[in-house]
N, C-alpha and C positions, 0 to 999 in steps of 0.2 A: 261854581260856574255862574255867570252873570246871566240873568233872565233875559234882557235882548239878543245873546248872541245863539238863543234857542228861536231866535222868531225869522221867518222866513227874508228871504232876498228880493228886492224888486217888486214887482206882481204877478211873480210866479209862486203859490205854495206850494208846489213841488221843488223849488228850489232851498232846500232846508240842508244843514251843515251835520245834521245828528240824526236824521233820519225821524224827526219828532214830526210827520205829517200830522196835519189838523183832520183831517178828511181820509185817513188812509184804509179804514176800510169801505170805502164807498168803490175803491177802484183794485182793492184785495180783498175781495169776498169770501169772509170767513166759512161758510158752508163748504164752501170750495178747498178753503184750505183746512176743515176739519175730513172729508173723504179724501186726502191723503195718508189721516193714518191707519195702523191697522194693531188691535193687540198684542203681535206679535210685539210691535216695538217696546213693551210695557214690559214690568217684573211680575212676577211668578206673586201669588197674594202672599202676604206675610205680618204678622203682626194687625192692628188694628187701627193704626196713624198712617197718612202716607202721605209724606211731605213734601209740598215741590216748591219750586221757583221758576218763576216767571220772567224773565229778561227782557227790556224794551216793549213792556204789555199796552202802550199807546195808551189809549180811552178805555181798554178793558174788555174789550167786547169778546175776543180770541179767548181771554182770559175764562170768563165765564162762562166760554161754550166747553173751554178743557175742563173747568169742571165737572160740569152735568155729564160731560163722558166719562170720567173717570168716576162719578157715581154711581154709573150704570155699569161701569167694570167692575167696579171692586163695593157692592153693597152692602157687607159688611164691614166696611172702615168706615173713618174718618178722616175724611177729604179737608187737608189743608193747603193754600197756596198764598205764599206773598209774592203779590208782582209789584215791579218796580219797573221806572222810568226816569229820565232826567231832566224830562220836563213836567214843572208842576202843575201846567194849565189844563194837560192832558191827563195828570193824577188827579187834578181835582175833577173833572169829566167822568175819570172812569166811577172815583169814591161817589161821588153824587146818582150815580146810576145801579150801584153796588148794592143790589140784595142776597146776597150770600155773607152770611157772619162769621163765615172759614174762609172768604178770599180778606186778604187786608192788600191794600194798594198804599203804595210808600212814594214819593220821589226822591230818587238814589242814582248816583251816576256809579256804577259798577267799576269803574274805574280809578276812583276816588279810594284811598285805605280809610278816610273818614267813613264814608258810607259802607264799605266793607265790614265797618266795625257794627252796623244797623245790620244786615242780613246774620252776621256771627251769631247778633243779640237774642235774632226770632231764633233760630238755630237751638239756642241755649236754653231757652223758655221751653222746648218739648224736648231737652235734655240728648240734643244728636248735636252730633259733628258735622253730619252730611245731609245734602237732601235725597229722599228716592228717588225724585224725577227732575230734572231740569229742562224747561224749554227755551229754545235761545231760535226764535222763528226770524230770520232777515235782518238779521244784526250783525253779523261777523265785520259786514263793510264796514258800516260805521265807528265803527273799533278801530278797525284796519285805516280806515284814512284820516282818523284823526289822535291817531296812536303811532302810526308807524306798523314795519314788520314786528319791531319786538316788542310794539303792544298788543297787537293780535296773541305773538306767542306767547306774552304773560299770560293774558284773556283765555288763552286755551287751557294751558297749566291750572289755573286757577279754576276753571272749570271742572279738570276733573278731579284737583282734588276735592273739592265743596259737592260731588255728584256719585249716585251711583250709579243713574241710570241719565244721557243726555239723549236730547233729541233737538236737533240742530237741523236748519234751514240755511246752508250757507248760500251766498248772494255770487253766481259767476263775474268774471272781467266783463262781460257787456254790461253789465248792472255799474259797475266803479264807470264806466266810458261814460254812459248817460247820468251819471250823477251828478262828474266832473263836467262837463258839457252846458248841463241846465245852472252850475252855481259861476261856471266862467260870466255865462251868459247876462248874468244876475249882476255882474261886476265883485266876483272873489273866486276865492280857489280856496282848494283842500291843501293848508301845509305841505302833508306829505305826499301827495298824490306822484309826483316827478321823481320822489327818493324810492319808491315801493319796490323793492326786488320781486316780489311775488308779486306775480301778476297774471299772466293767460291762464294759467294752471291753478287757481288762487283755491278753488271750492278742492282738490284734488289732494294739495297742501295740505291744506285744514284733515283731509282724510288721514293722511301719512303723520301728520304729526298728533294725531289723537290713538291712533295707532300703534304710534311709536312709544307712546306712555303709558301704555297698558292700559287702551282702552278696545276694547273687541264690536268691531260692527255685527250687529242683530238684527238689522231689517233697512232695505232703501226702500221707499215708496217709489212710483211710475213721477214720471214732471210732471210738473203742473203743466196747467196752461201759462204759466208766468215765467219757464222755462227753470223751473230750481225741485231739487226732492228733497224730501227729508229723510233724516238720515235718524239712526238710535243705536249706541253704543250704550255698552256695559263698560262698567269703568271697576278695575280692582284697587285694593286700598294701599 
């Protein structure tokens, strides 16, 4: 993917095509979005590794709060996570501010099977197929409108075979309206945006079809104030 076509539209930086905000938790307050979860959403302790992945971890900040929780949940493991992003302005933000020697921050477009072959890699290195945990916080859209419906349903597929536990923030149809709105505005559009079948019902879908793969829901949180929950499925193999 070409480095300018990660950089925002016009003068508005909320008008961004990949969801790569420069500023994005100044206006999605991680505090706020770590009191949504609850250990229910989490596995049973096991082992003494517990490996996760990070999806769209921005500048990291989210990242390294999930870790400090999950040290304090599980203190006798060893907490690792690799988070990834597809922009490297915002990996290199997060790695520069990165004092933990068990997160590694990568930039990876998840969508790419190049890059795919980078997450397999870490995978391989502590000798699993799977991660325990997966978090995928406000990213579904960005999958979704610059994939299509049937990149969202690879993106899911592929989620749950690479996971065994997910926790997912899917983004409602008001979210796709205002995205689409601020990038018109900007002078562009989302390819797919006009072709989407899924739509009013978009975060409901994403339920039914993680569902339908044999993935078992274990915990909704309350909404935010940003109007979205998180959700945590157990995923069989």
């Amino acid at each position: 993917m070409k480095e300018n076509s990660l950089n925002y539209l016009g003068s508005d930086p909320g008008a961004v095509k990949f969801g790569n905000f420069i500023n994005y938790y100044s206006f999605h307050n991680v505090e706020k979005r770590m009191e949504n979860l609850h250990p229910d959403m989490f596995p049973p302790s096991a082992g003494y590794e517990l490996l996760c992945l990070d999806i769209g971890c921005n500048t990291g900040n989210l990242t390294q709060q999930l870790y400090l929780y999950l040290k304090n949940m599980y203190p006798e493991k060893n907490i690792y996570i690799l988070a990834i992003d597809l922009d490297p302005k915002l990996i290199k933000r997060a790695q520069d501010t990165n004092n933990e020697k068990n997160i590694t921050f990568i930039s990876a477009d998840i969508m790419a099977e190049e890059d795919k072959e980078l997450v397999i890699k870490y995978l391989a290195s502590f000798n699993q197929q799977r991660f325990h945990i997966t978090f995928i916080f406000s990213v579904t859209m960005w999958i979704h409108l610059n994939n299509g419906d049937d990149g969202l349903l690879k993106f899911l597929h592929y989620l749950k075979d690479m996971s065994k536990i997910l926790i997912i923030e899917p983004q409602p149809w008001s979210c796709y309206r205002n995205a689409q709105r601020r990038i018109k505005k900007s002078g562009s559009t989302f390819d797919f945006y006009k072709s989407l079948t899924i739509r009013s019902n978009v975060d409901t879908v994403i339920e039914n079809i993680l569902i339908d793969n044999y993935c078992k829901k274990i915990y909704e949180s309350c909404q935010s104030s940003w109007k979205r929950k998180i959700q945590s499925y157990k995923c069989t193999d």
